[in-house]
C-alpha positions in Angstrom: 104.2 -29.5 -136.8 101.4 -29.2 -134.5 101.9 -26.2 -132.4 102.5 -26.9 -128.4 100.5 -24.5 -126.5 102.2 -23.4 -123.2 100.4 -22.6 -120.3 101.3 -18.7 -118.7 103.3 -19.4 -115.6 101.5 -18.2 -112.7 103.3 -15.6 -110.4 104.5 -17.4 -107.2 105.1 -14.6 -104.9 108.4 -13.8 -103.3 110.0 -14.5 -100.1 110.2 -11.5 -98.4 106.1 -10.9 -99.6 103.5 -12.4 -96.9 100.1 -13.2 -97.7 98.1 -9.9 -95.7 94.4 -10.7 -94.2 92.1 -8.3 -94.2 89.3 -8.8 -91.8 86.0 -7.5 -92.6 83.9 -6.6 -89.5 80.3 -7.1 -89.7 78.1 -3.9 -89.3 76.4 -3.1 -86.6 72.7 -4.4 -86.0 70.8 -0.9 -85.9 69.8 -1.4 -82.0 73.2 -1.5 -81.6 74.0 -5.6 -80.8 77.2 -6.9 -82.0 76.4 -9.5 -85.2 75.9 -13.2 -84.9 78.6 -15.0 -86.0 79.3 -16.3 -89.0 81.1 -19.7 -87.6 78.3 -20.7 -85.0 75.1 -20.4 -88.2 72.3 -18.2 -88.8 70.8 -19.1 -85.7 73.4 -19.3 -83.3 73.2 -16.6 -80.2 75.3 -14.1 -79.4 78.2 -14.3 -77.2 76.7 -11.4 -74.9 73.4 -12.7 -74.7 71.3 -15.5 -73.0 71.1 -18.8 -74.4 68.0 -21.1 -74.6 67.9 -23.5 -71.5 71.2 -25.7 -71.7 71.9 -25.2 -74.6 75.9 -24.3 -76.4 77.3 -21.4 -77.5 80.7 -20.1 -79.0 82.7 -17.9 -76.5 84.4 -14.9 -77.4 87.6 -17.1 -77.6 86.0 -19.4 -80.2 84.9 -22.2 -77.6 82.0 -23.9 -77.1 80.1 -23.0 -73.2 77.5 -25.0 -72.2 75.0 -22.3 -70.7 73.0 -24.0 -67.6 69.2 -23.5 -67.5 68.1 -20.5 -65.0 66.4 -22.0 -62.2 62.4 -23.1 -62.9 59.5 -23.2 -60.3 59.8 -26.8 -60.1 63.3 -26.2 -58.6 62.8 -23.4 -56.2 61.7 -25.6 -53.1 65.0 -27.9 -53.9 66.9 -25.0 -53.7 65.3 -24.0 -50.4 65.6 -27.6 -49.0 69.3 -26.8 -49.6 69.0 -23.9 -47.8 67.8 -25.7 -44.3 69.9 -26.2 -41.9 70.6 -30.2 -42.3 72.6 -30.3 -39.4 70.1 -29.2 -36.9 67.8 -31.0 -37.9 70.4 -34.1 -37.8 70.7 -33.3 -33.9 67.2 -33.6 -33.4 66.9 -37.0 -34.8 67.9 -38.5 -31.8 65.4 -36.9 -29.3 62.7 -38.2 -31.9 64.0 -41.9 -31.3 64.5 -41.5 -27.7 60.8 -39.9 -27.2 59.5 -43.3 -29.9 61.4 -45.3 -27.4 59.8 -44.1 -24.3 56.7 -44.6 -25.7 56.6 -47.7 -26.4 58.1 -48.9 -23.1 55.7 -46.6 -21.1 54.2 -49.4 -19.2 57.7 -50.6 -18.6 59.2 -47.2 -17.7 55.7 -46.5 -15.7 56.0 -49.9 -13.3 59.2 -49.1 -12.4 58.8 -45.7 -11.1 55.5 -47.3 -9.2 58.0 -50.0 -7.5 60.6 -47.5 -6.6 58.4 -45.2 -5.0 58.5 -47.3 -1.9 62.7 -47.6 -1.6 65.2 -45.9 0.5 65.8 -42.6 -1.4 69.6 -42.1 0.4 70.5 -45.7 -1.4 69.0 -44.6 -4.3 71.1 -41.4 -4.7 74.3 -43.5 -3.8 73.2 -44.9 -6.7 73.1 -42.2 -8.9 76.5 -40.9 -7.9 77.9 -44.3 -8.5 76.5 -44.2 -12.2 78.3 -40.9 -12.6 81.6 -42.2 -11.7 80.9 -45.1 -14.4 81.4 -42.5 -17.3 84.9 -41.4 -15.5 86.0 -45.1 -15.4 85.2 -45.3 -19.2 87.1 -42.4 -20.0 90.2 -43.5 -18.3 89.7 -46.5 -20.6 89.7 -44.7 -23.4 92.5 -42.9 -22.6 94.5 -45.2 -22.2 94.0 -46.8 -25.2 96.2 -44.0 -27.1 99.2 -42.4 -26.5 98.4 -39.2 -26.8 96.7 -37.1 -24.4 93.0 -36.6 -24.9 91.5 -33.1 -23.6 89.9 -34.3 -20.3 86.3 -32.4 -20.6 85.8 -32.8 -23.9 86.5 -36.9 -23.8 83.8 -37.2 -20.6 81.6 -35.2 -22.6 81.9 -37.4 -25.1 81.6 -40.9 -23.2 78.5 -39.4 -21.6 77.1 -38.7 -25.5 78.7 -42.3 -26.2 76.5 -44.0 -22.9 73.1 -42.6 -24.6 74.6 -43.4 -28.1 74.9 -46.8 -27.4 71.3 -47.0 -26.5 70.0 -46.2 -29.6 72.3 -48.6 -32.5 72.9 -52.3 -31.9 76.3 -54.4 -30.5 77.3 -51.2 -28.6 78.2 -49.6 -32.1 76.6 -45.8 -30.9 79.3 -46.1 -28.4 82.1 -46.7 -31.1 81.2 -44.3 -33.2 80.7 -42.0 -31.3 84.4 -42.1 -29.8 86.0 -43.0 -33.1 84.6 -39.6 -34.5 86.0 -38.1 -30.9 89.5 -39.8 -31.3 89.7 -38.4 -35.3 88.7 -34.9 -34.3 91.3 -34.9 -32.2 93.8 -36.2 -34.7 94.0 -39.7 -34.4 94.3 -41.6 -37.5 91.6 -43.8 -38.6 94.0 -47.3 -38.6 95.2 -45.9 -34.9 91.9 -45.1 -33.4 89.9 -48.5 -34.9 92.7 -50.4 -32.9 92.0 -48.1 -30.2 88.3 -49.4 -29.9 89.1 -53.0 -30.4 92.2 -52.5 -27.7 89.4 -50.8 -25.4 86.9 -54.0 -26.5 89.3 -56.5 -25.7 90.7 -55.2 -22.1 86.6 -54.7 -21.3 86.1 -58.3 -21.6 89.1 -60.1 -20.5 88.4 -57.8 -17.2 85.4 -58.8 -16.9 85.6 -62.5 -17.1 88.7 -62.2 -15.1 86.6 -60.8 -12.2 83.7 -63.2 -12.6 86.1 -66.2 -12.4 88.0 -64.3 -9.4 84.8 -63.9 -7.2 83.4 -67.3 -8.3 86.7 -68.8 -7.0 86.9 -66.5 -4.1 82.9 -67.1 -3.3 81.7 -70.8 -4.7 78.4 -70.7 -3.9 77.7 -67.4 -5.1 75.9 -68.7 -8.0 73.9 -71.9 -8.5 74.3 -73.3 -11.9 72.6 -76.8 -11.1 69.5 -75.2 -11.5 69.8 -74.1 -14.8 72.0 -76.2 -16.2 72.8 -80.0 -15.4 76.1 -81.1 -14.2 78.8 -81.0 -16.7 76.4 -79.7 -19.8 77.8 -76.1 -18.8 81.6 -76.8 -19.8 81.0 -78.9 -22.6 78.4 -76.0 -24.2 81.1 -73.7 -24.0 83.5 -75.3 -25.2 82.0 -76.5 -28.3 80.9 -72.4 -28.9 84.8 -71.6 -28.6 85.9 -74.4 -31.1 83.3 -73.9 -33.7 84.0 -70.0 -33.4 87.4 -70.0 -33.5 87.0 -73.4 -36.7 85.0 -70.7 -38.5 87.0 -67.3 -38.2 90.3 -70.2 -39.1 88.4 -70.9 -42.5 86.9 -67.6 -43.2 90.8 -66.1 -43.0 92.3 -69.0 -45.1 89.7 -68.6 -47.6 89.7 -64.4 -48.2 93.1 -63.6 -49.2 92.2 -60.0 -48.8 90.5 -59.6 -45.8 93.5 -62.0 -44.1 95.8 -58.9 -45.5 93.6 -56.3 -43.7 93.1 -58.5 -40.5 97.2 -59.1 -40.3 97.7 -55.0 -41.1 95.1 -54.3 -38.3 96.8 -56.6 -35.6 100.2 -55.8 -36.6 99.1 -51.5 -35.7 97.0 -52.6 -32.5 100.2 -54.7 -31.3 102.2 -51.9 -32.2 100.2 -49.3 -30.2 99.8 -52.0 -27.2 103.3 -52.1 -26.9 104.0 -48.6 -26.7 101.2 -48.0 -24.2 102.0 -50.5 -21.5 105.8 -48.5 -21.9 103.7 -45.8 -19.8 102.9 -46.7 -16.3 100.0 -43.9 -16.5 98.3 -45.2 -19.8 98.9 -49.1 -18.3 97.2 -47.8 -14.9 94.3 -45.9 -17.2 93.6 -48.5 -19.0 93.7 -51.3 -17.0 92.1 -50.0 -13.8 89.4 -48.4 -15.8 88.7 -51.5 -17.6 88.0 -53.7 -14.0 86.5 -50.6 -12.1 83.9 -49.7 -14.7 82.1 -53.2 -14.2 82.8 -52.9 -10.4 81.0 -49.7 -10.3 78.0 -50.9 -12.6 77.7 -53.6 -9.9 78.1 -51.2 -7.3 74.5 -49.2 -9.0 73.0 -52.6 -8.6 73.8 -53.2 -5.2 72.8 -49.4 -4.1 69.3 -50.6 -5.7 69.3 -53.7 -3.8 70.1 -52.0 -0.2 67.7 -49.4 -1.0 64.5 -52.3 -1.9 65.8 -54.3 1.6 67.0 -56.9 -1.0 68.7 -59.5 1.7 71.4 -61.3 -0.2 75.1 -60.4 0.4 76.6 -57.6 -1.9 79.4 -59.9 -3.5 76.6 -62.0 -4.4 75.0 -59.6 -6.3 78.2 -58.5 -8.0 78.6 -61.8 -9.2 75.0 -61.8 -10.2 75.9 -58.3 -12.4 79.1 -59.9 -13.8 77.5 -63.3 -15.3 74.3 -61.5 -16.3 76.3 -58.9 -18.5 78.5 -60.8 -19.9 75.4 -63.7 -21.2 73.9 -60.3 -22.5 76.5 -59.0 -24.3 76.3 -62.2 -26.7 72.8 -60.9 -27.6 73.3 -57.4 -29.8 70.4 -55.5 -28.7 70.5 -51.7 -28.4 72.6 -51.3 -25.0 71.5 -54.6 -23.9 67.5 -53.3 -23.9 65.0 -56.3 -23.4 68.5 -59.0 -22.5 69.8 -57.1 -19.8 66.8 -57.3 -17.8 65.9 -60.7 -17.4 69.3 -61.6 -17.4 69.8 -59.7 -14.1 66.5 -60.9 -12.8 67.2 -64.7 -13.9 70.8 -63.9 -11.9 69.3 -62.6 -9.3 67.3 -65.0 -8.5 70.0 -67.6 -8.4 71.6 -66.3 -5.6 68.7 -66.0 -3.7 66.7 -62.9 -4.5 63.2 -63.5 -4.6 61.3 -63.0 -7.8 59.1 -60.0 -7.8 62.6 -58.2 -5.5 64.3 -59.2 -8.8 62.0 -57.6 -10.9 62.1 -54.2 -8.9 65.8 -54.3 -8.6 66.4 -55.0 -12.2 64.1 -52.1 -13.5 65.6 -49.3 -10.5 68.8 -50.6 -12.2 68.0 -49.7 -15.6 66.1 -46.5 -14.1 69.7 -45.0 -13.1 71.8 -46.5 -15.5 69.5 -46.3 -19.1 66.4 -44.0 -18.6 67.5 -40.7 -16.4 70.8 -40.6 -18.1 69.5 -41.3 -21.7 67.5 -37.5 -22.4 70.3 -35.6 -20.9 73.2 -37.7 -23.0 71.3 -37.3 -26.0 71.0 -33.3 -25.3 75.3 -33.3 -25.2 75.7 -35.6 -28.1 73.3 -33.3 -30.6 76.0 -30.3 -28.7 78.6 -31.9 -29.4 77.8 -32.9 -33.1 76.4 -29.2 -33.6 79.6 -27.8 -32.1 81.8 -30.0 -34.5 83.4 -32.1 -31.9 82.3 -35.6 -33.2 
């Protein structure tokens, strides 16, 4: 028989024996720098030392670190345009606009200081108080749009920055912005305070058509429409604008599924808030009385202008005159009503029997107390306040 050859059996070792792992350490490089290391390649680079420009290496711990690239020239004036101080240069942004602005009116700004020179300076100053107390009747407004109590210095501050603001951005959004950064630095949330501004929006303008249509009732002839309009066309226009407006925001709801949701969450808070504030005689009196004094005392500027030019047309005349002409410029969304304001006074002002270049003169001192003197300093407290971290 062919002889079977058996393989020697190979010693499997025991239990209580465990493999033992001897680690070699590499010797030392003769400068004395630790070894590369085997895992990483011939050329990888040492845990302790710099790495090429973004480029990997192995950590102690066996993990790969992605080393950044050190700074070049090319990014040293990035990094110093970091280093600026963004947010005052952000403040002086408006004073840049405001000085472009002037500029480009000069001729306008220029005639009306000419016109004025010539008025009765005690009027005039009336005036100017009058405009003052404007900026208190809007920050009764706006507090009485929330329930909590708003520090009182800090919200006038704030509706001054808000008047020169709103000179600046379209549809009176400076204003809005202004005062919905105001209402969340003081802790409002964002759903409360955006029904806050539509609350203050809405109570603005049912006040103000509510006292147009009062004094037209109370004074018929205030204002003579027949001239502008033919009998009848007037109704029928607006009309039409309120059907095909309210047809338009119907379809735009039923269509959008998700901005009917946000609409419906937004009323459902600004109802909410409504309620709870006309449970407080002091916000219902705040908000309410500011809303009807505020347009009150804006006609009340334009009537101090009127006395002081010897403007012979009785006061309630030219309230009425203030009332119509703001509300037909508010449709128009110009920077605080710049370049519709004015001949929508002057256009109302002539209707009730102003004449035309007495218009013109009480129009522009109008704008002088109300816009122009008012507009450097308000720009001064809004860069103060956004520097100091209030808006």
């Amino acid at each position: 028989m062919p002889e079977t050859l058996i393989p020697p059996e190979t010693p499997t070792p025991s239990e209580s024996e465990t493999p033992v792992q001897v680690e070699t350490s590499a010797p030392a490089e003769p400068d004395g720098q630790a070894a590369p290391d085997p895992r990483s390649g011939a050329g990888s680079t040492p845990a302790d030392t710099p790495a090429p420009d973004g480029t990997e290496r192995l950590a102690p711990d066996g993990t790969q670190v992605l080393v950044p690239a050190p700074p070049t020239r090319h990014s040293r004036p990035l990094e110093r345009l970091r280093r600026l101080p963004v947010r005052q240069i952000i403040c002086l942004v408006p004073f840049a606009l405001v000085a472009a602005w002037a500029v480009s009116n000069w001729s306008l700004v220029a005639s009306g200081v000419s016109r004025l020179g010539g008025a009765h300076t005690g009027w005039l100053v009336m005036g100017g108080v009058v405009t003052g107390l404007c900026w208190v009747a809007a920050s009764c407004v706006r507090q009485g749009t929330i329930v909590e109590r708003l520090p009182t210095g800090k919200l006038l501050a704030s509706q001054f920055a808000a008047g020169a603001a709103n000179h600046l951005l379209p549809a009176g959004l400076g204003a809005h912005v202004v005062t919905l950064r105001f209402l969340r630095g003081c802790g409002i949330p964002l759903d409360r305070s955006t029904a806050a501004l539509a609350l203050y929006s809405l109570v603005e303008a049912i006040a103000r058509v509510g006292l147009l249509v009062t004094l037209v009732l109370a004074f018929p002839g205030a204002l003579r429409l027949d001239e502008l309009v033919p009998p009848g066309r007037a109704v029928f226009t607006v009309v039409l604008v309120a059907v095909v407006l309210i047809a338009a925001v119907t379809v735009v709801l039923l269509v959008a599924r998700r901005l009917r949701r946000i609409v419906f969450d937004f009323l459902r808070t600004a109802l909410t808030d409504a309620r709870a504030l006309h449970k407080k005689p002091s916000r219902t009196l705040a908000l309410w009385g500011g809303a009807v004094a505020f347009p009150l005392l804006q006609a009340g500027v334009l009537v101090c202008v009127a006395l002081a030019l010897g403007v012979s047309v009785p006061w309630y005349h030219i309230v009425v005159a203030y009332l119509a002409a703001s509300i037909a410029a508010g449709m128009i969304p110009a920077p605080g009503g710049i370049g519709s304001v004015e001949p929508a006074l002057a256009v109302a002002l002539v209707m009730v029997g102003a004449p035309l270049v007495v218009a013109t003169a009480t129009v522009l001192g109008f704008r002088l107390l109300t816009v122009w003197l008012p507009l450097l300093p308000g720009v001064a407290v809004l860069a103060a306040l956004v520097r100091w971290r209030i808006l």
